[in-house]
TORDO-770929 format. One record per residue (C-alpha): residue in one letter; z, x, y. Coordinates in steps of 0.1 Angstrom, whole numbers, padded with zeros to 4 digits, always signed. Each point is the difference from the previous one (the first is absolute). Example, Ala and Ser with C-alpha at 12.3 -4.5 7.8 and 13.67 -1.06 7.14 Angstrom:
// TORDO-770929
{a, {+0078, +0123, -0045}};
{s, {-0007, +0014, +0034}};
//
This chain:
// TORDO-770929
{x, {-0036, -0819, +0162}};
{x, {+0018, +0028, +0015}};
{x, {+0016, +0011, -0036}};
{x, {-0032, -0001, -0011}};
{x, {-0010, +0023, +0024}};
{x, {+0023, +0022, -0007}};
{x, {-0002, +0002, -0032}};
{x, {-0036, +0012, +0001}};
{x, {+0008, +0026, +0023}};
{x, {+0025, +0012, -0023}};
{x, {-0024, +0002, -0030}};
{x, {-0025, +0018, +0022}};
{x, {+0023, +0021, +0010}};
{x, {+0015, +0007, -0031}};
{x, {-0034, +0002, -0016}};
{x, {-0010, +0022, +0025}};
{x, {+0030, +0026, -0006}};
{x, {-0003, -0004, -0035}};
{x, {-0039, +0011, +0007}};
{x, {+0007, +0029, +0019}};
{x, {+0035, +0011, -0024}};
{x, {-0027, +0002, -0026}};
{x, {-0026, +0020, +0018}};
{x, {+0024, +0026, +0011}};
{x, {+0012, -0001, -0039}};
{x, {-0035, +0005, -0010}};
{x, {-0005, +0028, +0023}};
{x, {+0029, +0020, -0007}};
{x, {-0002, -0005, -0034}};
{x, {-0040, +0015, +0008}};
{x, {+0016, +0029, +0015}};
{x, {+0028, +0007, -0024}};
{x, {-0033, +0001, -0027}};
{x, {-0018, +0023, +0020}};
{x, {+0022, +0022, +0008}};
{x, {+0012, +0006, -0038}};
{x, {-0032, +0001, -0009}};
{x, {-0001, +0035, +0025}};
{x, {+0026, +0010, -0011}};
{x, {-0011, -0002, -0039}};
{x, {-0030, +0019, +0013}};
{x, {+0018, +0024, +0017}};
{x, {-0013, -0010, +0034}};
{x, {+0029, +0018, +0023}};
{x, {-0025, -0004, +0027}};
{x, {-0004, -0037, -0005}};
{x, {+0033, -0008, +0003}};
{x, {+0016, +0020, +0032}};
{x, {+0035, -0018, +0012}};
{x, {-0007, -0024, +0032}};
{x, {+0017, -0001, +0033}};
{x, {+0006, -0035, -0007}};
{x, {+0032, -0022, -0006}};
{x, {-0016, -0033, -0023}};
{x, {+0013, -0006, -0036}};
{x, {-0029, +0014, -0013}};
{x, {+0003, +0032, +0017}};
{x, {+0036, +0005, -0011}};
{x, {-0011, -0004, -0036}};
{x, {-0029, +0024, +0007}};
{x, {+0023, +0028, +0014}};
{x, {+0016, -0001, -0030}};
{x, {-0027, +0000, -0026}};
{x, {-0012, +0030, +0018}};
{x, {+0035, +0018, -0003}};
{x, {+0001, -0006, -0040}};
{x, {-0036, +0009, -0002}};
{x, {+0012, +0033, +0016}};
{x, {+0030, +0005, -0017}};
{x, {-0023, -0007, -0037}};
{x, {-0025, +0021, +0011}};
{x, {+0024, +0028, +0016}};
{x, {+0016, -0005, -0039}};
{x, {-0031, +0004, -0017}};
{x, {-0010, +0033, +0014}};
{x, {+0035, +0014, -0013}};
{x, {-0003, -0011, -0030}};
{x, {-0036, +0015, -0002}};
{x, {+0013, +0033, +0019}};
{x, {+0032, -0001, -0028}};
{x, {-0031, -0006, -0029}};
{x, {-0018, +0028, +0012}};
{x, {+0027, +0023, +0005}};
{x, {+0015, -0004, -0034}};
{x, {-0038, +0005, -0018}};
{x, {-0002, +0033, +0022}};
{x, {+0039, +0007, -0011}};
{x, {-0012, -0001, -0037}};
{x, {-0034, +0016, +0008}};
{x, {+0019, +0033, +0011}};
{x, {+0026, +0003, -0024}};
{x, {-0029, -0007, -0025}};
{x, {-0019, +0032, +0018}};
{x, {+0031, +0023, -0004}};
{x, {+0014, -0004, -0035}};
{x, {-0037, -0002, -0010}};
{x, {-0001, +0041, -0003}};
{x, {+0038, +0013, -0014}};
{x, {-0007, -0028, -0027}};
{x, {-0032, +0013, -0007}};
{x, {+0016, +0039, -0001}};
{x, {+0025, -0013, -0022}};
{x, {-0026, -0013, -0025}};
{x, {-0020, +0031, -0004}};
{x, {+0036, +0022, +0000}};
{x, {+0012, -0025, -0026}};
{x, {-0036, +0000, -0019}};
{x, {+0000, +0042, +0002}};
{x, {+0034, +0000, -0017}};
{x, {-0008, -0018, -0027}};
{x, {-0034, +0011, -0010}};
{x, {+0004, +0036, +0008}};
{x, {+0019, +0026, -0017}};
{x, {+0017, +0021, +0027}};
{x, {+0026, +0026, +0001}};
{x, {+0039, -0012, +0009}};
{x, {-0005, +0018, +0043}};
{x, {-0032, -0020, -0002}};
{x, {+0012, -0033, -0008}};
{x, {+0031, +0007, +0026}};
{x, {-0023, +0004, +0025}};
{x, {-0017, -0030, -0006}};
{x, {+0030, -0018, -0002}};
{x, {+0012, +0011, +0033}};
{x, {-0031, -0013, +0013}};
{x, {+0003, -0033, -0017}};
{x, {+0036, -0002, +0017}};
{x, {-0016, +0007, +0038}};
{x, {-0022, -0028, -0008}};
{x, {+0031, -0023, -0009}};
{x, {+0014, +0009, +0026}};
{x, {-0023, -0005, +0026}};
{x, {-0006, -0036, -0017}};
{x, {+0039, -0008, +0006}};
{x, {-0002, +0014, +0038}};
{x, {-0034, -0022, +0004}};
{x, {+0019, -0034, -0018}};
{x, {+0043, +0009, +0018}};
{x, {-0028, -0001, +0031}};
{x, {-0015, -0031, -0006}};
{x, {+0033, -0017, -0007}};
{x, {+0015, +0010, +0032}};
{x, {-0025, -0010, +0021}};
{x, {-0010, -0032, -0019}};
{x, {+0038, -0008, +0007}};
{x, {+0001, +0007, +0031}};
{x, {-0032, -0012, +0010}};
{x, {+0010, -0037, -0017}};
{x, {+0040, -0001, +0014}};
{x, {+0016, +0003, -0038}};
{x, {+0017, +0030, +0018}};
{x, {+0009, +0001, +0038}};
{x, {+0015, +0029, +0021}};
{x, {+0037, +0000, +0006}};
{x, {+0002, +0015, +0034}};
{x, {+0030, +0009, +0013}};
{x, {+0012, +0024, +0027}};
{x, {+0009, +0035, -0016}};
{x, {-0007, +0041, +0008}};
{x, {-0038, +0008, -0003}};
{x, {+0012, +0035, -0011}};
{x, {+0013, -0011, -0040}};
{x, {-0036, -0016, +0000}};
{x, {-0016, +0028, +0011}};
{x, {+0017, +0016, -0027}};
{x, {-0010, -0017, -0029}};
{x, {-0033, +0000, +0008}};
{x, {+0000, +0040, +0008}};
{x, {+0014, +0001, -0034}};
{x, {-0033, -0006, -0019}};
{x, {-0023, +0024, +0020}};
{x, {+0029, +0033, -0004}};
{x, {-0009, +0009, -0031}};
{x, {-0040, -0005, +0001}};
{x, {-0001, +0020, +0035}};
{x, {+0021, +0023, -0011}};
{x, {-0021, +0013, -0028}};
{x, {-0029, +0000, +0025}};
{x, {+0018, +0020, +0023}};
{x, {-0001, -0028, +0025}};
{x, {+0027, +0002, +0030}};
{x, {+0017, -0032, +0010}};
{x, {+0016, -0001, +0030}};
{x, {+0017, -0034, +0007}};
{x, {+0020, -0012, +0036}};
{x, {+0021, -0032, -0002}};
{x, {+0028, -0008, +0021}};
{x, {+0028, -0012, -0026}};
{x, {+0016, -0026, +0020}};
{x, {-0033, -0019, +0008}};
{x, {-0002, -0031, -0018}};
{x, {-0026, -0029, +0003}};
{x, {-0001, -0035, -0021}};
{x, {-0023, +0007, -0033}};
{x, {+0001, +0001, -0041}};
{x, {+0010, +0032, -0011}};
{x, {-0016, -0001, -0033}};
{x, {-0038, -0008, +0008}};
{x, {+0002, +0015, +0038}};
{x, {+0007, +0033, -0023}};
{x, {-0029, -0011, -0022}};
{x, {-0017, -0005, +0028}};
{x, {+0004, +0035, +0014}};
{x, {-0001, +0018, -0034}};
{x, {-0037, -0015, -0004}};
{x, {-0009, +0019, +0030}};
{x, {+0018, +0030, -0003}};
{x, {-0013, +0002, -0038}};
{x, {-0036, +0003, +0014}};
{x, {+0007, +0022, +0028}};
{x, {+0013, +0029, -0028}};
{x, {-0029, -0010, -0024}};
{x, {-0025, +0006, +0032}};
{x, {+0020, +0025, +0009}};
{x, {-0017, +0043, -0012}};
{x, {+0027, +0020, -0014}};
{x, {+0019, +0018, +0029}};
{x, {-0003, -0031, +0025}};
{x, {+0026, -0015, +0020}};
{x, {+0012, -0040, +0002}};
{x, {+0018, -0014, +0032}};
{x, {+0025, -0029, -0001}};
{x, {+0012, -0010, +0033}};
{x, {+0018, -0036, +0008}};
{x, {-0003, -0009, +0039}};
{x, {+0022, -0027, +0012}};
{x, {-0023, -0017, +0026}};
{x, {+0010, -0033, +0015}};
{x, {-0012, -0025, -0017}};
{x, {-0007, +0015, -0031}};
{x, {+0011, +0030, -0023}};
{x, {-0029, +0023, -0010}};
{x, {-0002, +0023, -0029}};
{x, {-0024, +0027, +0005}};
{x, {-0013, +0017, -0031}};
{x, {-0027, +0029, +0009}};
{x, {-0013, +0024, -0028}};
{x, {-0028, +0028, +0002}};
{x, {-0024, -0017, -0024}};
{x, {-0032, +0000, -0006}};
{x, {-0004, -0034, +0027}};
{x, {-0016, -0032, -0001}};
{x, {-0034, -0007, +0017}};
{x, {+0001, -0027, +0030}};
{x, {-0021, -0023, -0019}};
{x, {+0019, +0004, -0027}};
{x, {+0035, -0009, +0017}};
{x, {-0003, -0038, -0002}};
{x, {-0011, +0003, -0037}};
{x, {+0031, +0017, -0013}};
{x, {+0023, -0028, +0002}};
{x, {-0018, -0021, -0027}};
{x, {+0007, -0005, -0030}};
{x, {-0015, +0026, -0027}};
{x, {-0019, +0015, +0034}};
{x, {-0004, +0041, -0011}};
{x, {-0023, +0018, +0017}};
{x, {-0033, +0013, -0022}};
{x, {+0011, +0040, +0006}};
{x, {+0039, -0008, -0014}};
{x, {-0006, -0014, -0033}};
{x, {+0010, +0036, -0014}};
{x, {+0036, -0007, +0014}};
{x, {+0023, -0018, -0021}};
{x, {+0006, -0040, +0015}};
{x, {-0014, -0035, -0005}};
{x, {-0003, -0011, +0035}};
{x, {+0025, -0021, +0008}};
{x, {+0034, +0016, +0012}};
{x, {-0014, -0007, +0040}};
{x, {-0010, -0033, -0006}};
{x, {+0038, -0008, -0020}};
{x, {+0017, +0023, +0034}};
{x, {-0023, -0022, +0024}};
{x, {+0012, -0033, -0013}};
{x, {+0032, +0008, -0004}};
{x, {+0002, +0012, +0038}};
{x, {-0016, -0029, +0013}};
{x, {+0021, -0026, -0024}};
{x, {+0032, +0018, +0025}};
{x, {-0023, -0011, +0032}};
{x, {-0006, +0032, +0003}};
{x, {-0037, +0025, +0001}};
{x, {-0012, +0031, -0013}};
{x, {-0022, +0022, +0018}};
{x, {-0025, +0030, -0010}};
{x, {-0012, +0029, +0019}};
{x, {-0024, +0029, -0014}};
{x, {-0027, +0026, +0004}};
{x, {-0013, +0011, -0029}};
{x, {+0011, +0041, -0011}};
{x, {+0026, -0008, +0026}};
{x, {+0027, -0021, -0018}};
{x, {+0012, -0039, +0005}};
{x, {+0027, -0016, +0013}};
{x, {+0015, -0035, -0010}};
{x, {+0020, -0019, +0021}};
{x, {+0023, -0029, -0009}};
{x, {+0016, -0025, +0026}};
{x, {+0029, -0020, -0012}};
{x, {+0013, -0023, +0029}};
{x, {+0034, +0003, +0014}};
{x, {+0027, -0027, -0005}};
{x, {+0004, -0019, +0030}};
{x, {+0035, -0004, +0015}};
{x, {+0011, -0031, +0001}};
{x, {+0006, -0012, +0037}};
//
């Protein structure tokens, strides 16, 4: 009688777990539905991480951590989509008009008859047109590159001055003719980590629009502070300026301001100096009153000694 006892206790109790096993089944297997379904839905709200330490709440915290990280992906992928369409929407919007001078230079050529100074002339200007289409695609390419990691900066520790230099020996000619004065301090022993060739692309960018903004007779300013943590290259000019609400603007790419599109340039030699500045952890800085000339500031950190 006693076994027999026993062994309906045992089958009560059994049932009785075997009840309650398959409620709690039932109800996280609820849950786990609900909560996907949120996430589907794209309830964040709905599905905030509890303070709690059951099974079900471990697998919640981490449905909500892949939901993040997909949605966190998504909105890359979207920002990378809409970057790209804006990518091909400018270059679209710049070789829109030398192509279109080249067809009606190329049409006048052939239709008209023209003496042998007239048809030079228009072939010069046919070969400023192809040449400002080769600056506007050798830009593209560097920055696409750069912008995408096919090419990354070599930095290593060296003499600013050489850089210097090499960028300086772009503007020389082009300020010269304008009668613009360059004055340039640079201590020739101070050296900070950086990549020689695009840090001189870099500053060449900015000292190219400094002697194109620059009237005939002006004056351009290169100084190189060494601060402690960072090396700063100063480069001041006696331009025409840049308005404050304007200052932000200049760094985009194909930004020119509506009064400048008589000047020779496509827009994008500050945003290729920005990037490459910042792609050194480094900054670039602007200051300018209009009639009153600009200065541009780079910041390239300092190697830290090793302890």
């Amino acid at each position: 009688m006693s076994y027999l006892f026993a062994a309906i206790i045992y089958l009560l109790t059994s049932g009785l777990t075997i009840f309650l096993l398959r409620k709690r089944f039932v109800q996280f297997a609820d849950d786990m539905i609900r909560q996907m379904d949120d996430i589907i839905a794209g309830r964040l709200a709905a599905i905030e991480i509890k303070n709690q330490d059951t099974l079900s709440d471990k697998v919640h915290h981490r449905m909500v951590k892949l939901y993040k990280i997909m949605t966190s992906s998504q909105a890359r992928i979207a920002e990378e989509r809409a970057e790209l369409q804006a990518l091909i929407s400018d270059i679209s919007h710049q070789v829109k008009t030398p192509i279109a001078n080249l067809k009606m230079i190329n049409s006048t050529l052939i239709c008209n008859e023209m003496s042998d100074g007239q048809r030079r002339e228009f072939l010069e200007t046919a070969d400023g047109q192809l040449d400002k289409l080769d600056f506007l695609m050798q830009s593209m390419i560097k920055t696409s590159r750069l912008e995408t990691g096919v090419i990354t900066l070599n930095k290593t520790a060296q003499p600013l001055y050489g850089t210097l230099a090499s960028a300086l020996g772009g503007i020389l000619l082009p300020a010269e003719k304008k009668k613009i004065d360059v004055a340039v301090d640079c201590p020739e022993y101070l050296s900070v980590s950086h990549d020689r060739k695009w840090t001189a692309e870099a500053l060449f960018n900015i000292l190219d629009n400094a002697v194109k903004y620059t009237n005939n007779g002006g004056h351009i300013a290169v100084k190189v502070l060494d601060q402690e943590m960072y090396v700063k290259i100063e480069i001041s000019d006696t331009g025409r300026g840049i308005p404050e609400r304007h200052q932000a603007d200049i760094w985009k790419r194909f930004y020119r301001e509506e009064d400048v599109h008589d000047t020779e340039g496509v827009g994008i030699g500050l945003y290729l100096c920005r990037k490459i500045i910042i792609l050194q952890s480094g900054y670039t800085v602007v200051s300018s009153q209009p009639g009153k000339g600009s200065a541009f500031s780079v910041y390239l950190p300092k190697k830290l000694k090793e302890s």
